[in-house]
MMTF fields as JSON, N, C-alpha, C and O atoms, coordinates in Angstrom:
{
  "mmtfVersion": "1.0.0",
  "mmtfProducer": "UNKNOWN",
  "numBonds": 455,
  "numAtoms": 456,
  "numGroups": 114,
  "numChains": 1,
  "numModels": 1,
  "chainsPerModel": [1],
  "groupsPerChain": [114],
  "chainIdList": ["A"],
  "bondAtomList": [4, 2, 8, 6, 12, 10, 16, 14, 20, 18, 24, 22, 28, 26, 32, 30, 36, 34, 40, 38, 44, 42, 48, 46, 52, 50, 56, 54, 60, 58, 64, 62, 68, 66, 72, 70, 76, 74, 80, 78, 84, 82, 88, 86, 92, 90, 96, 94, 100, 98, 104, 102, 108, 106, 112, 110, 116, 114, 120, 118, 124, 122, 128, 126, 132, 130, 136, 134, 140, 138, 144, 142, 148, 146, 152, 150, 156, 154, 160, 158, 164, 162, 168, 166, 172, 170, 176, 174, 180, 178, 184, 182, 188, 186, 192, 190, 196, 194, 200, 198, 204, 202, 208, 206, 212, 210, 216, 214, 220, 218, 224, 222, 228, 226, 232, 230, 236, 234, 240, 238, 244, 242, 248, 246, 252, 250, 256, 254, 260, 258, 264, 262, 268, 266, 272, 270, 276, 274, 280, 278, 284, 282, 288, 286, 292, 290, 296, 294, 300, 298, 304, 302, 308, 306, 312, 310, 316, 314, 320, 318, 324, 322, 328, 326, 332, 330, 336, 334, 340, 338, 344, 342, 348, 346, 352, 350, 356, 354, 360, 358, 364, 362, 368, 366, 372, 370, 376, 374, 380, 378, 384, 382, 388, 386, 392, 390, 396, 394, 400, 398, 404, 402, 408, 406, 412, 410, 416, 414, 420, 418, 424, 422, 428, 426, 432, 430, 436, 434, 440, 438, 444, 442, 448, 446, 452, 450],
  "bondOrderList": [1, 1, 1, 1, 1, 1, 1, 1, 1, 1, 1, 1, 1, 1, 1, 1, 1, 1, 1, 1, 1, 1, 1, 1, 1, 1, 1, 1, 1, 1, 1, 1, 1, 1, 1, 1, 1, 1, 1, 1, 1, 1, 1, 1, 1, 1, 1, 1, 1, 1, 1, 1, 1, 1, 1, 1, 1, 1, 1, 1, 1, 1, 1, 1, 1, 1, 1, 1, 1, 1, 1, 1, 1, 1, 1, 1, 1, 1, 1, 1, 1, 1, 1, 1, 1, 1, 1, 1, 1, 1, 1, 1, 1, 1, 1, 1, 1, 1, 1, 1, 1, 1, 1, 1, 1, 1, 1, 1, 1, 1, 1, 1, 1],
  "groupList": [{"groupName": "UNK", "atomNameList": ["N", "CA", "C", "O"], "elementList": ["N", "C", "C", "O"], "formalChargeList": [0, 0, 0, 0], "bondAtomList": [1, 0, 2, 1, 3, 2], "bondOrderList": [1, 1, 2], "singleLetterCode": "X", "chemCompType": "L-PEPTIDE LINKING"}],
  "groupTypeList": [0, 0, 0, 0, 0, 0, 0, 0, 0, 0, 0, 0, 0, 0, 0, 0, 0, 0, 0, 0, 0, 0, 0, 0, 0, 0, 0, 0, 0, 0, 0, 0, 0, 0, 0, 0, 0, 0, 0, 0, 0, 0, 0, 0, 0, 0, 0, 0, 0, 0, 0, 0, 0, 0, 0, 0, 0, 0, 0, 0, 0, 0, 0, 0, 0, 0, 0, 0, 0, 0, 0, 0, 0, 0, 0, 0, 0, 0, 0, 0, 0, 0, 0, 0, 0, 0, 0, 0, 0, 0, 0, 0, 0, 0, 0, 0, 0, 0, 0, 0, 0, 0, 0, 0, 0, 0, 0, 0, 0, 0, 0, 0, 0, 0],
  "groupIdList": [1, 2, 3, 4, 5, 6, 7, 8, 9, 10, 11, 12, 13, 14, 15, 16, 17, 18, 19, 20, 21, 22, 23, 24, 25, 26, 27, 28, 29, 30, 31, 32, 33, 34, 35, 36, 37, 38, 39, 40, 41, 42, 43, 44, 45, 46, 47, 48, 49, 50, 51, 52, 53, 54, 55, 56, 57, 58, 59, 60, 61, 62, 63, 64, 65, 66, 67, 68, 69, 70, 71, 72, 73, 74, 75, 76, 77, 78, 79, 80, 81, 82, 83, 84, 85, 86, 87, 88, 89, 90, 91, 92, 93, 94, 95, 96, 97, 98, 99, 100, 101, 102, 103, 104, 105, 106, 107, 108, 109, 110, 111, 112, 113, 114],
  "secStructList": [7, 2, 2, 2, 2, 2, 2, 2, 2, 2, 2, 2, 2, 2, 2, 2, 2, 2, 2, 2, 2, 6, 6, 6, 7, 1, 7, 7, 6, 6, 1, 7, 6, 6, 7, 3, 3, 3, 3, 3, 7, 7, 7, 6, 6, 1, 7, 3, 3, 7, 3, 3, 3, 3, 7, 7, 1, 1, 1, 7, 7, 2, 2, 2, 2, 2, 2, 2, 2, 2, 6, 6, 2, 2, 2, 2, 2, 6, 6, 6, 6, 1, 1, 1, 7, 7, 1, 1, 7, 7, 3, 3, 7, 7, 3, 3, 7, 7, 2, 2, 2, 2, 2, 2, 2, 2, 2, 2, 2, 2, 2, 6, 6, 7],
  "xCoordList": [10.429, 11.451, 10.888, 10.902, 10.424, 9.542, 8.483, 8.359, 7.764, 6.707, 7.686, 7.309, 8.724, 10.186, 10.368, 10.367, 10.475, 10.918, 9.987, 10.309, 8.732, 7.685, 7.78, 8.049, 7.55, 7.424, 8.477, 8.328, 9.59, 10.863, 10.566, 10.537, 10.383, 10.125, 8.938, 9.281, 7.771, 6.752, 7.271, 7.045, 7.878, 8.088, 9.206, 9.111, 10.288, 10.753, 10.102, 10.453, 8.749, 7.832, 7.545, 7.759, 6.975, 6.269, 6.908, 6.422, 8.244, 8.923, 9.379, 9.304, 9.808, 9.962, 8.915, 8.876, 7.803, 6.316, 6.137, 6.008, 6.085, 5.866, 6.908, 6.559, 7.987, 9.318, 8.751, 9.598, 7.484, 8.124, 6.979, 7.11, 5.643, 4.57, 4.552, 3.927, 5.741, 5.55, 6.47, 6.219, 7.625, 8.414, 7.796, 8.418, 6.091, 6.08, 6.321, 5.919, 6.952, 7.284, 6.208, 6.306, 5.172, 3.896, 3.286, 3.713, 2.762, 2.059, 1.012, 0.541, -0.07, -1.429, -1.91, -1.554, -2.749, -3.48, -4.685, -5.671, -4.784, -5.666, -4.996, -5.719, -3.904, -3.076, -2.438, -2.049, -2.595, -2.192, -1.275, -1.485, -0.062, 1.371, 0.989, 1.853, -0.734, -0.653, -1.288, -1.667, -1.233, -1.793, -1.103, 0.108, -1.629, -1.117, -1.291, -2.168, 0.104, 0.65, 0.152, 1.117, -1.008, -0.701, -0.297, 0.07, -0.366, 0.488, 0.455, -0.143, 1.217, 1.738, 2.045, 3.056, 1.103, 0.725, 1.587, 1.266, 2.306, 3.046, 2.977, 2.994, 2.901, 2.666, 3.564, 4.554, 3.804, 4.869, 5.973, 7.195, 4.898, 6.781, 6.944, 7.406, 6.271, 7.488, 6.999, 7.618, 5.795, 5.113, 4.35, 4.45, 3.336, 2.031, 2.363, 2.49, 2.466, 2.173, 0.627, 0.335, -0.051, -1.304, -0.809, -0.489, -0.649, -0.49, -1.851, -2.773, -1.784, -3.085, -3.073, -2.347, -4.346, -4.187, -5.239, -6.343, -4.875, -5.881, -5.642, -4.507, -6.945, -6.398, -7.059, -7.943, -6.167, -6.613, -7.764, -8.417, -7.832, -8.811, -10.247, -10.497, -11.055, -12.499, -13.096, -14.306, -12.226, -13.291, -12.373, -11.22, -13.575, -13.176, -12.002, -12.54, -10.737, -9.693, -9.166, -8.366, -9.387, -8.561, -9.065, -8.471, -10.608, -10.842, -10.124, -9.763, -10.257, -9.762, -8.319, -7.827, -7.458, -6.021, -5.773, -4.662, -6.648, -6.38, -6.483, -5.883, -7.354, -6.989, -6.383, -6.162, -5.874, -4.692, -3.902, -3.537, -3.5, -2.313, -2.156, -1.122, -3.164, -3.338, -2.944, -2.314, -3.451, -3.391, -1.805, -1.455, -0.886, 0.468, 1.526, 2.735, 0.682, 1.201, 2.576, 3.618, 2.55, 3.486, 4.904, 5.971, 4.552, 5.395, 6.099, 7.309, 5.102, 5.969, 6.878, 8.051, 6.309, 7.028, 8.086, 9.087, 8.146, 9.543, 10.387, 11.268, 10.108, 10.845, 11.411, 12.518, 10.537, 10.875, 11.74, 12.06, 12.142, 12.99, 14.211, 15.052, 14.53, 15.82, 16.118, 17.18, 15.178, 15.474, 16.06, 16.651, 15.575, 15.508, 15.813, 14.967, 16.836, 17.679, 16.853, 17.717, 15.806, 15.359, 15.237, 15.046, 15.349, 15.306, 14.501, 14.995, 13.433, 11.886, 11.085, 10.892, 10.555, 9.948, 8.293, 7.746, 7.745, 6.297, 5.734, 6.223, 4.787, 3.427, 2.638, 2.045, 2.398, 1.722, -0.102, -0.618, -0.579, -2.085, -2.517, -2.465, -3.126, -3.308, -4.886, -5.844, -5.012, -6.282, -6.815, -6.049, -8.059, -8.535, -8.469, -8.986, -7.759, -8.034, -8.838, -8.333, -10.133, -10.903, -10.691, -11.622, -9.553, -9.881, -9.092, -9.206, -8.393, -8.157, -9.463, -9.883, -10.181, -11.341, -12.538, -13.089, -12.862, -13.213, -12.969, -13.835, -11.229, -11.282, -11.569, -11.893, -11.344, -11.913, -13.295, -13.749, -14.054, -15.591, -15.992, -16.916, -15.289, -15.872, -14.922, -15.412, -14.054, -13.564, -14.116, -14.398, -14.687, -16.337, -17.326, -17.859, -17.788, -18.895, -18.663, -19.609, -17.611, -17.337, -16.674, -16.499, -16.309, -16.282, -18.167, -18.754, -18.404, -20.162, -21.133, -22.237, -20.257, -20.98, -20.502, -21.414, -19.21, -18.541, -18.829, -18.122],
  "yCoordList": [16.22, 15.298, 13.899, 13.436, 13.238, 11.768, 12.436, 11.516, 13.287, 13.149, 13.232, 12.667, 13.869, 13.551, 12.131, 11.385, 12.001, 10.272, 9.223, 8.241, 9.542, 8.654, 8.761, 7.752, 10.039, 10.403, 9.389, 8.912, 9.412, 9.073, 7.269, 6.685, 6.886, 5.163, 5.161, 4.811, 5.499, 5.636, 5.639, 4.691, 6.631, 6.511, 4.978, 4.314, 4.729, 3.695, 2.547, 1.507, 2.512, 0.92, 0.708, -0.342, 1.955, 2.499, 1.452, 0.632, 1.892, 1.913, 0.349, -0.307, -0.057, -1.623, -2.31, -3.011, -1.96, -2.982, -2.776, -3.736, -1.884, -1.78, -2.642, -3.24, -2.459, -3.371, -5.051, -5.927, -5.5, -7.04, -6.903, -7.497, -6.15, -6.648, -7.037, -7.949, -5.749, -5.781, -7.073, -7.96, -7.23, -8.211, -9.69, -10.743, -9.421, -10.98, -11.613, -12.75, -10.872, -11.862, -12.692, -13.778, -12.051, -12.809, -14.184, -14.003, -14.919, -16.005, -15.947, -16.754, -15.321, -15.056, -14.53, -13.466, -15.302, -14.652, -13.625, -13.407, -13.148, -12.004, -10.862, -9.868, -10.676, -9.479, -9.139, -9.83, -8.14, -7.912, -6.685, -5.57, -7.088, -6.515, -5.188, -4.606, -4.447, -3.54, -2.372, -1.218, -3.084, -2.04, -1.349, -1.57, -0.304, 1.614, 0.947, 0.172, 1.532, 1.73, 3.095, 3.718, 4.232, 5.239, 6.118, 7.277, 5.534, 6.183, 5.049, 3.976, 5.651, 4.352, 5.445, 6.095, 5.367, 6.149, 5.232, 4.29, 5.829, 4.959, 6.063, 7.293, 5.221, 6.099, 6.604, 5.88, 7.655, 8.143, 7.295, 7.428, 6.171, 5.251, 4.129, 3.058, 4.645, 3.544, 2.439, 1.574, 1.772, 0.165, 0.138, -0.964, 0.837, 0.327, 1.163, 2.387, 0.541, 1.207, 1.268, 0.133, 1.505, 1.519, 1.873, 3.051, 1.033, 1.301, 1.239, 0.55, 2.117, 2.395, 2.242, 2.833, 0.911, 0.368, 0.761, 1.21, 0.589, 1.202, 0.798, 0.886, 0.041, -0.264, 0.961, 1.8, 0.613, 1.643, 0.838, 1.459, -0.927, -1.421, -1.111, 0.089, -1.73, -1.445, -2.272, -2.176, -3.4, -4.427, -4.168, -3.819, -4.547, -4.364, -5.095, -5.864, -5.254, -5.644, -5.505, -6.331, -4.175, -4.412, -4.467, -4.169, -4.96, -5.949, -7.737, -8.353, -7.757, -9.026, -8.499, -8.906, -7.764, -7.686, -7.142, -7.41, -6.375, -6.104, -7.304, -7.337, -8.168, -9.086, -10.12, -10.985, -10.237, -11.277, -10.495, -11.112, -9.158, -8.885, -8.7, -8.767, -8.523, -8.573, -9.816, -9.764, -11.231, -12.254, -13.123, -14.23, -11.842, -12.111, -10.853, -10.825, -9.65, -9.196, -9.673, -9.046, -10.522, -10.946, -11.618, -11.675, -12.193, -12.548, -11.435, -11.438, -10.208, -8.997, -8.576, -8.255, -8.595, -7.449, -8.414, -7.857, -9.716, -9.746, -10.354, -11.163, -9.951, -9.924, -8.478, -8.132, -7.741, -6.152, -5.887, -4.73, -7.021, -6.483, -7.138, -6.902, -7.818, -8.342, -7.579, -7.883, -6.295, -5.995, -4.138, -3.341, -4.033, -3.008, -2.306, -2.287, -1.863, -1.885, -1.214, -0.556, -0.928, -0.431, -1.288, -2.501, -0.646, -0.809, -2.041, -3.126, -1.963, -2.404, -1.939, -0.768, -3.295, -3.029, -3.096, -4.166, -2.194, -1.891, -2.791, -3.6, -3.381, -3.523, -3.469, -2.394, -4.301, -3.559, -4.16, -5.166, -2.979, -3.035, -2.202, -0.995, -2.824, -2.855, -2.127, -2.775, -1.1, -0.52, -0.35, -0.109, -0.529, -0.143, 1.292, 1.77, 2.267, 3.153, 3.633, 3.414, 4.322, 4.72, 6.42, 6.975, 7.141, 8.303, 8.634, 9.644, 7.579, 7.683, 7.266, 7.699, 6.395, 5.968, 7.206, 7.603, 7.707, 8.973, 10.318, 11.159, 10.441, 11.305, 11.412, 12.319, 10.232, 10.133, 9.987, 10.512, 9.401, 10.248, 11.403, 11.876, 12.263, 13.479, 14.053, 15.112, 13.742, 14.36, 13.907, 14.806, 12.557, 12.318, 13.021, 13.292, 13.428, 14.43, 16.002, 16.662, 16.433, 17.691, 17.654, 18.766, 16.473, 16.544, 16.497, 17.235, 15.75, 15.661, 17.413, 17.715, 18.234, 18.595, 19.661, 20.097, 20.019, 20.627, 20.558, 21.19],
  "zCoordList": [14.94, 14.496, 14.283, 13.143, 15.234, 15.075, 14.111, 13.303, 13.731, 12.443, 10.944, 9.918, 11.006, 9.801, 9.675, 8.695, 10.519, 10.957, 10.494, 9.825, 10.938, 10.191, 8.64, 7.988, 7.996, 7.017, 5.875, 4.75, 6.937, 6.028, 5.469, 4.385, 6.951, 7.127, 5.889, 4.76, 6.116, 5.261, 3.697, 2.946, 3.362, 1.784, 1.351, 0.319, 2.594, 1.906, 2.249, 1.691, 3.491, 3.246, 1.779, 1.174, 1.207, 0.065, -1.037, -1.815, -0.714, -2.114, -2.253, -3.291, -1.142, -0.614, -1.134, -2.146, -0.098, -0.904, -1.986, -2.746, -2.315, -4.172, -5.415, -6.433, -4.96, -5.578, -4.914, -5.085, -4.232, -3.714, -4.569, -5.64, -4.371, -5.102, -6.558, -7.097, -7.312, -9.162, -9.154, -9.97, -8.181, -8.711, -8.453, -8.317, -8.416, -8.103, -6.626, -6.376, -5.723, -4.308, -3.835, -3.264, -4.141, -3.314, -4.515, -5.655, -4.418, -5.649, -5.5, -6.302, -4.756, -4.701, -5.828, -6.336, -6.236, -7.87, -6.883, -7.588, -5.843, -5.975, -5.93, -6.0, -5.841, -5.879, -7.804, -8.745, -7.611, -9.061, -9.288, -8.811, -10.204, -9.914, -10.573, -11.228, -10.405, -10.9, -9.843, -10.042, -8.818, -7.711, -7.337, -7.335, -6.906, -6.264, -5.199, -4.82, -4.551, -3.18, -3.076, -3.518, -2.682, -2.853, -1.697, -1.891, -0.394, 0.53, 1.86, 1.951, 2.686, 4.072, 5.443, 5.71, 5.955, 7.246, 8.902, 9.627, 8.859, 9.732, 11.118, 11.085, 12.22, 13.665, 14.279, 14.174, 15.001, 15.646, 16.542, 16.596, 17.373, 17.525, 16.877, 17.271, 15.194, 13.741, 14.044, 13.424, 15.006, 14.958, 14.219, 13.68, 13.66, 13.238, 11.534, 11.563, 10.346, 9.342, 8.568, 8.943, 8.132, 7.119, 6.04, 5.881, 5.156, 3.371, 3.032, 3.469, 2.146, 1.183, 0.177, -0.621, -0.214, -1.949, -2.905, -2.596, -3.874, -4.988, -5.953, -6.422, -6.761, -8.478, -9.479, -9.308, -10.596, -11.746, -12.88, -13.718, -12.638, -13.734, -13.905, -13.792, -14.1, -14.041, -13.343, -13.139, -12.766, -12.328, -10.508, -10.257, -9.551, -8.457, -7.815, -7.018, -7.745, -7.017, -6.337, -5.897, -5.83, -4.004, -3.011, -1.975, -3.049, -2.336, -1.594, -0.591, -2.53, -2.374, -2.301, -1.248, -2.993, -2.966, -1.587, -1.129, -0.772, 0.427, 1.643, 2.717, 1.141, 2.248, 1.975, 2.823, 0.288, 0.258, 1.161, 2.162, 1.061, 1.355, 3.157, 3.823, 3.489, 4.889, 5.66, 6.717, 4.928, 5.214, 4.973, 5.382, 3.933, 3.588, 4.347, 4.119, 5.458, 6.197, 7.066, 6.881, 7.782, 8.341, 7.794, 8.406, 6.233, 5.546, 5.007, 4.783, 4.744, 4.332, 5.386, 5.198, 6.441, 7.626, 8.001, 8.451, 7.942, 7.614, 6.633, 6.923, 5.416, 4.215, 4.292, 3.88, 4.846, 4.939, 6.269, 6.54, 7.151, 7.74, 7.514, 8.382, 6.696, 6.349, 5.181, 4.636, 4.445, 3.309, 3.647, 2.918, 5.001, 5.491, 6.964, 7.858, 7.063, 8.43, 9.368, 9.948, 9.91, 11.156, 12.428, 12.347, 13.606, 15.201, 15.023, 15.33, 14.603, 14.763, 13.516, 13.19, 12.735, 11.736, 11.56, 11.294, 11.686, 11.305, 11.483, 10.695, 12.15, 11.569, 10.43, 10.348, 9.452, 8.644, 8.871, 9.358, 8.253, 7.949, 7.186, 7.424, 5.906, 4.122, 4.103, 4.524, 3.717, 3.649, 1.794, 0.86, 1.725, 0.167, 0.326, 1.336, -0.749, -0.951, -2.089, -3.19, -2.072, -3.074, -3.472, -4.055, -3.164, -3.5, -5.06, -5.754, -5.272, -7.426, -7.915, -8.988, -7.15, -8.299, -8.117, -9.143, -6.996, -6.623, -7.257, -7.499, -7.575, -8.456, -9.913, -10.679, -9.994, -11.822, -12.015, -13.031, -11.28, -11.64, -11.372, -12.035, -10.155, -10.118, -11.544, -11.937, -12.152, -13.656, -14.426, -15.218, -14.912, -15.516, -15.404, -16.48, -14.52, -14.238, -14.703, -15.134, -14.607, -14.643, -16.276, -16.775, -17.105, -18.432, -19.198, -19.989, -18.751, -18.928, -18.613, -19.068, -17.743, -17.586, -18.923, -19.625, -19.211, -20.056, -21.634, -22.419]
}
């Protein structure tokens, strides 16, 4: 039941952060309203979330977009709790995710090899 529970919180951090990021909430020019949220690992007692970021451009950005956003953590978690009715709202902590850019070269390779 608490791993349902995470699951649930998880998709609407998801969907929350993703709606503050495209709409602009943040003014940091290292974040860019085009980054993948691509998943949010939140812990069994609902404190600690890990969102996982990822860009689709060519040039490296979520680097830096991960620790703007790390460094705009606390402003999220609570914009996200006035936007969002839970007990107790997450923690967050913003990870680079590399496994979209991962999959598209191993599909480079395997078109090359074709």
């Amino acid at each position: 039941m608490a791993n349902q529970r995470a699951e649930k919180v998880g998709r609407l951090l998801r969907e929350v952060l993703g709606e503050m990021i495209v709409g602009g909430t943040l003014a940091d020019p290292r974040i860019d309203p085009l980054l993948n949220l691509t998943r949010v690992k939140v812990s069994r007692d609902l404190k600690h979330a890990t969102v996982f970021v990822s860009h689709h451009g060519e040039e490296p950005v979520t680097g830096p977009a991960t620790d703007a956003l790390n460094h705009a953590a606390g402003y999220l978690q609570a914009e996200m709790a006035r936007r969002i009715r839970l007990r107790e709202t997450p923690k967050l902590r913003f990870r680079a995710d590399s496994s979209v850019a991962d999959g598209f070269r191993v599909l480079q390779k395997i078109r090359r090899l074709s």
